[in-house]
KOLLUMDO-97258 format. One record per residue: residue number from 1; chain; x, y, z of N, C-alpha, C, CB in turn. Coordinates in Angstrom, 2 decimals, padded with zeros to 5 digits. Atoms other than C-alpha are relative to their C-alpha. Last residue first. Glycine has a CB too. Layout:
// KOLLUMDO-97258
NUM_A_X_Y_Z_X_Y_Z_X_Y_Z_X_Y_Z
...
// end
This chain:
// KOLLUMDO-97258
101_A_-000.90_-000.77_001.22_019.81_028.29_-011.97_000.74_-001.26_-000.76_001.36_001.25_000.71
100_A_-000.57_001.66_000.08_017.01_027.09_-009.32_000.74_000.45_-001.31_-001.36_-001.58_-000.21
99_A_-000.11_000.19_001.46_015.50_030.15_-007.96_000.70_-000.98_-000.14_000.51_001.02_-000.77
98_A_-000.68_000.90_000.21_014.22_031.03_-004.19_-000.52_-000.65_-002.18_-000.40_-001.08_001.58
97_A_000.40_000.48_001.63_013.29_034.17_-003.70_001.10_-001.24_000.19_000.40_001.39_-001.62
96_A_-001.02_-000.57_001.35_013.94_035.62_000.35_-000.72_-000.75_-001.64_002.11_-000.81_000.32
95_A_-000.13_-001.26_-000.36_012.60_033.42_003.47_000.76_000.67_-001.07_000.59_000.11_001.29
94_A_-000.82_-000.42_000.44_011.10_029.87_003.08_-000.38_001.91_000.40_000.08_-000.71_-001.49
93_A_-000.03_-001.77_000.55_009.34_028.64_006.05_001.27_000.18_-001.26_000.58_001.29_001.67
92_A_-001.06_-000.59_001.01_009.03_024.59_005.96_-000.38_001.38_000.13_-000.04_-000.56_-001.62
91_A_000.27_-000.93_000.89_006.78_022.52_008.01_001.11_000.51_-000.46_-000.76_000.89_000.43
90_A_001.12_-000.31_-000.46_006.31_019.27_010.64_-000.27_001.30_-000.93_000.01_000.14_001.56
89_A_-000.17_-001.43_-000.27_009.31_017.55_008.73_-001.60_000.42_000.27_000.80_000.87_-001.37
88_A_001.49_-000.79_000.63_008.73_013.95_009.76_000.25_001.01_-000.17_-001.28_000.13_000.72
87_A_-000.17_-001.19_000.09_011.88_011.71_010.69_-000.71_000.47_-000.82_001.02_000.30_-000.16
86_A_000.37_-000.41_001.26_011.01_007.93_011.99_000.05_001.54_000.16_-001.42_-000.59_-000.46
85_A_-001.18_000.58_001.20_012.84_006.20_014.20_000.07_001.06_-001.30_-000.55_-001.74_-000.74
84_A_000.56_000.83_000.77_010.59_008.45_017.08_001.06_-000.64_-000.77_-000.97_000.60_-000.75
83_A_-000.89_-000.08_001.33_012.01_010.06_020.30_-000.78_-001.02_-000.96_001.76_-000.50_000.26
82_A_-001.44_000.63_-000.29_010.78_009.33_023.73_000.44_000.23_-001.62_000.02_-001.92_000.68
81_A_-001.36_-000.90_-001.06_007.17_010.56_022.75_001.27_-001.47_000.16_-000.90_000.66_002.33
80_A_-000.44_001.00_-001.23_005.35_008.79_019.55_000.70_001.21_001.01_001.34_-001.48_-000.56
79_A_000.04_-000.70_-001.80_003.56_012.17_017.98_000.02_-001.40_000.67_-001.77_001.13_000.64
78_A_000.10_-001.58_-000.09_004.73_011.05_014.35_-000.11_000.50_001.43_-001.29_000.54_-000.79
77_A_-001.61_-000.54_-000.05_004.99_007.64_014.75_000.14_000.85_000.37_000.74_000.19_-000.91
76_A_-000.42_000.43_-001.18_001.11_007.45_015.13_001.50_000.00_000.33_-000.49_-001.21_000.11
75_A_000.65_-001.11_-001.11_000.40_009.87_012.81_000.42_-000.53_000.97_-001.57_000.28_000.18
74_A_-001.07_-001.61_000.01_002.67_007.68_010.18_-000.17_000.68_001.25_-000.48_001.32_-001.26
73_A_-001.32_000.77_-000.83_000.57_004.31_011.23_000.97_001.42_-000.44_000.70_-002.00_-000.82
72_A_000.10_000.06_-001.77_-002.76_006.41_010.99_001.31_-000.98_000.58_-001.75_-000.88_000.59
71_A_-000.25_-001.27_-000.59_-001.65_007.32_007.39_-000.30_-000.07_001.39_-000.74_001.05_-000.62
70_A_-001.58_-000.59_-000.15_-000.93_004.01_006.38_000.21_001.41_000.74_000.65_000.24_-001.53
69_A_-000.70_000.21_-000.90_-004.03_003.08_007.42_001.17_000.09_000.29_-000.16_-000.67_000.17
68_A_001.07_-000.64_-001.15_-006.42_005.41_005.49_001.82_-000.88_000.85_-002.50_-000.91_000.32
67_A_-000.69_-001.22_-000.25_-003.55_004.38_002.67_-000.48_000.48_001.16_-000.09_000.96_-001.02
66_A_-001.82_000.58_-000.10_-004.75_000.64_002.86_000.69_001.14_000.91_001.04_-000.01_-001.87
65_A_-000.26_000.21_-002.16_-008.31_001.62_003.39_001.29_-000.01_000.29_-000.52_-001.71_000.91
64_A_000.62_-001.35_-000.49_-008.53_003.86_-000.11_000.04_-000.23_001.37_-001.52_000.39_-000.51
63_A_-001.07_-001.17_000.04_-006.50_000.83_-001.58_-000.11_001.48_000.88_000.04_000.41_-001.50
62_A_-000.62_000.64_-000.59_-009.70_-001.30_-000.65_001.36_001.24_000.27_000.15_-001.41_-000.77
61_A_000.50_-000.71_-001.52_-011.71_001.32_-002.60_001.12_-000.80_001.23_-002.11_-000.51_000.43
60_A_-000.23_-001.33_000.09_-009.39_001.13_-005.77_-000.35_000.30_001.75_-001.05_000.81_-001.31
59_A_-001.73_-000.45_-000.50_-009.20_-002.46_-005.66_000.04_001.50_000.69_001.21_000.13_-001.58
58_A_-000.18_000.43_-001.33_-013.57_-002.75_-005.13_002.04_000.08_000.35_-000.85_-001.83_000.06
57_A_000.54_-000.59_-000.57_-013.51_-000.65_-008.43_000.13_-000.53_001.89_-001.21_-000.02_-000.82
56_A_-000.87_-001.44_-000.06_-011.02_-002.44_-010.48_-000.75_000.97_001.30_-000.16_000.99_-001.79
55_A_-001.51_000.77_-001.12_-012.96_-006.27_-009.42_001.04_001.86_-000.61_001.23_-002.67_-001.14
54_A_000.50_000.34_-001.30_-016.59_-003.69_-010.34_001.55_-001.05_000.49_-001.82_-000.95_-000.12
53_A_000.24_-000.63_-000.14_-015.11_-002.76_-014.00_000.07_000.28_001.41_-000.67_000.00_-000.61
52_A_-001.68_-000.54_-000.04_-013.37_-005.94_-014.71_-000.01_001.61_000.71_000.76_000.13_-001.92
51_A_-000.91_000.51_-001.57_-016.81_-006.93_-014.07_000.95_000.23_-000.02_000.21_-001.27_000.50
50_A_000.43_-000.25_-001.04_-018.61_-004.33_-016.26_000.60_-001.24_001.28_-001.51_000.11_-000.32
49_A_-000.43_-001.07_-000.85_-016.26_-004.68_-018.84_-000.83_000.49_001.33_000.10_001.10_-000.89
48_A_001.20_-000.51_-000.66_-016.84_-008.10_-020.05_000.44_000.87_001.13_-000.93_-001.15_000.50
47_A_001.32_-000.49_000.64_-014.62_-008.43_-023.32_-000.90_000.26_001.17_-000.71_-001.10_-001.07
46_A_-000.71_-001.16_000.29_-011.04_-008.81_-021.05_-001.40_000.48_-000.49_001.40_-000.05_-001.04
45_A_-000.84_-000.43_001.53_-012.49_-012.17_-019.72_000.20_001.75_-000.03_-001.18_-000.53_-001.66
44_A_000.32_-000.30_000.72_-012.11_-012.42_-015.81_-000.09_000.28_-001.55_000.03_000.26_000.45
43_A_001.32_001.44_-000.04_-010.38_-014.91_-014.41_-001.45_001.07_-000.64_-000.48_-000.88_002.42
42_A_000.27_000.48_001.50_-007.00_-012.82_-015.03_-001.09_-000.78_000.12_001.17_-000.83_-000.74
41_A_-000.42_-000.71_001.25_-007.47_-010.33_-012.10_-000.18_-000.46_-001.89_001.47_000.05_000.35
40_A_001.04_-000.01_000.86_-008.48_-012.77_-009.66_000.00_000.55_-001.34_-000.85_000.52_000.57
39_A_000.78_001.34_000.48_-005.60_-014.35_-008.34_-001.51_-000.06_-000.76_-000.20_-000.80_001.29
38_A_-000.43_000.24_000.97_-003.56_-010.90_-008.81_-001.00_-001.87_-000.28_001.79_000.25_000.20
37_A_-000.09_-000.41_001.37_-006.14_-009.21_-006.75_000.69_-000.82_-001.09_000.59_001.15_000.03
36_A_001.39_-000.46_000.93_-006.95_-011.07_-004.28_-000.13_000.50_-001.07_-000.70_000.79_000.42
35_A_000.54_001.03_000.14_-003.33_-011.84_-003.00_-001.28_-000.18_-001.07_-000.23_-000.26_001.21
34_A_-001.13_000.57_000.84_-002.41_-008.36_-003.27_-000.52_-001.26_-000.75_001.28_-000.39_000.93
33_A_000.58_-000.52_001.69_-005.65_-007.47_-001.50_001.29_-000.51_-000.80_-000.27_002.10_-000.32
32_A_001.43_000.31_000.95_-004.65_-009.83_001.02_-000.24_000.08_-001.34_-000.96_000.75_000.31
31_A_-000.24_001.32_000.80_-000.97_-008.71_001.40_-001.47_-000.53_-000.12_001.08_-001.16_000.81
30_A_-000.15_-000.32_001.13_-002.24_-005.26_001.94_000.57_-001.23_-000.52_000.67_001.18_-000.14
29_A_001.27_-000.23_001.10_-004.65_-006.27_004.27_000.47_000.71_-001.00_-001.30_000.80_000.50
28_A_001.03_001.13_-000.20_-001.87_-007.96_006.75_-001.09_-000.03_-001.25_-000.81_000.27_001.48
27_A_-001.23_000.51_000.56_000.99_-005.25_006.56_-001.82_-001.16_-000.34_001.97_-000.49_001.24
26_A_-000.84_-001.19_000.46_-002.07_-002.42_008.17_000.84_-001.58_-001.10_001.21_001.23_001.69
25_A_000.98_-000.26_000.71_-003.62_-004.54_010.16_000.57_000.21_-001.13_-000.79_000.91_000.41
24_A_000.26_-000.85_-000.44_-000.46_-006.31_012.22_-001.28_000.27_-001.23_001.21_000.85_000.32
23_A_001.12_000.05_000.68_-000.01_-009.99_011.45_-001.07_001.49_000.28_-000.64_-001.46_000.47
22_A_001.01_000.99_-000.80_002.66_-010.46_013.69_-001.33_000.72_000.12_000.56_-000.41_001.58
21_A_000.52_-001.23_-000.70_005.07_-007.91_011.94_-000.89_-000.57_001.02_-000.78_001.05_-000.97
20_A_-000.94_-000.18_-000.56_006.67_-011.27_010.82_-000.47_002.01_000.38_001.42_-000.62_-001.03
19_A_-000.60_001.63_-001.38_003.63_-013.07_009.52_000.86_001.36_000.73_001.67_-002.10_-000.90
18_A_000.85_000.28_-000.92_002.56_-009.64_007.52_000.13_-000.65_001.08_-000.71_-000.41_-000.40
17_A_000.33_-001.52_-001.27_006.14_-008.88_006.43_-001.19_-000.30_000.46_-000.17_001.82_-000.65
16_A_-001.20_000.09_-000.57_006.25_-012.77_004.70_-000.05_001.03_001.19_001.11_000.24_-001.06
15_A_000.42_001.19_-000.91_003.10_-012.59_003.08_000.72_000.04_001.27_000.27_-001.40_-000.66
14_A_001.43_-000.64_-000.30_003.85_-009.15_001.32_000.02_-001.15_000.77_-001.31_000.33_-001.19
13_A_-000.64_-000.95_-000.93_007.54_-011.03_000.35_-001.31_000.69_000.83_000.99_001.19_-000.91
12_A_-000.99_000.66_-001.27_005.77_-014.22_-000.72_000.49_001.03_000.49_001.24_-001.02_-000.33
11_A_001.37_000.46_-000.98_003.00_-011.74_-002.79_000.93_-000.93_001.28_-001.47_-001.32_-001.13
10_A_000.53_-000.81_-000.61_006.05_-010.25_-004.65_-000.98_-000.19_001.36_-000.49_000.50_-000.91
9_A_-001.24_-000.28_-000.32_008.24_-013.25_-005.55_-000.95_001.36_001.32_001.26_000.56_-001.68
8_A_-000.28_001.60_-001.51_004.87_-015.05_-006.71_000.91_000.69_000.66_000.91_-001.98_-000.47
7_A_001.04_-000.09_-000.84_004.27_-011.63_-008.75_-000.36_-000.72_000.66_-000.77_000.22_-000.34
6_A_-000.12_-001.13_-001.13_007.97_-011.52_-009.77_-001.46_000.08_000.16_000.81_001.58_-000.42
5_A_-001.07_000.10_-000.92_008.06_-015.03_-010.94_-000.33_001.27_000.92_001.52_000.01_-000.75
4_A_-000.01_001.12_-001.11_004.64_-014.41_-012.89_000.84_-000.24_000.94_000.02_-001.05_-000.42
3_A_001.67_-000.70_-001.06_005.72_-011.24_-014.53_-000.55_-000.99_000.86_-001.63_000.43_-001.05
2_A_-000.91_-000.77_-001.24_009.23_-013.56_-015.60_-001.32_000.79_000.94_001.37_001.46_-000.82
1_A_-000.59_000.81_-001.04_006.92_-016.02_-017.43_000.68_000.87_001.05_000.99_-000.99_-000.60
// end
């Protein structure tokens, strides 16, 4: 019962940021798959592994767009001009041994 609450709790919040980003890509197709996933998830039986196989397989690739787009909403932060919200370290030099005592 509680895994249910928090995966209604979850998918209304995912719903929620999509609407209120106004339905940007990116917020939009990860409440989908959300959606998609947990409504399909149990409609499969557990004994037939080749479809549990193929609904894991189409998550995975989906997920593979998600992040694609997460990373073109970072890049795009990243080289906004006028100043960004968001703080990116562009690299790191260390100089000397660094030890952790």
């Amino acid at each position: 019962m509680k895994n249910t609450i928090a995966e209604q709790r979850l998918i209304e919040t995912l719903m929620h940021n999509a609407v209120a980003s106004g339905n940007k890509v990116l917020e939009r197709r990860l409440a989908d798959l959300t959606v998609w996933f947990y409504k399909n998830k149990d409609r499969i039986p557990r004994d037939n592994l080749a479809s549990r196989h193929a609904l894991l397989e189409k998550a995975f690739w989906t997920m593979l767009e998600v992040n694609a787009l997460l990373l073109e909403r970072i890049l795009d932060m990243e080289n906004r001009k006028g100043g960004s919200p968001l703080w990116l370290p562009k690299g790191m030099n260390i100089e000397g041994e660094m030890r952790v005592e």
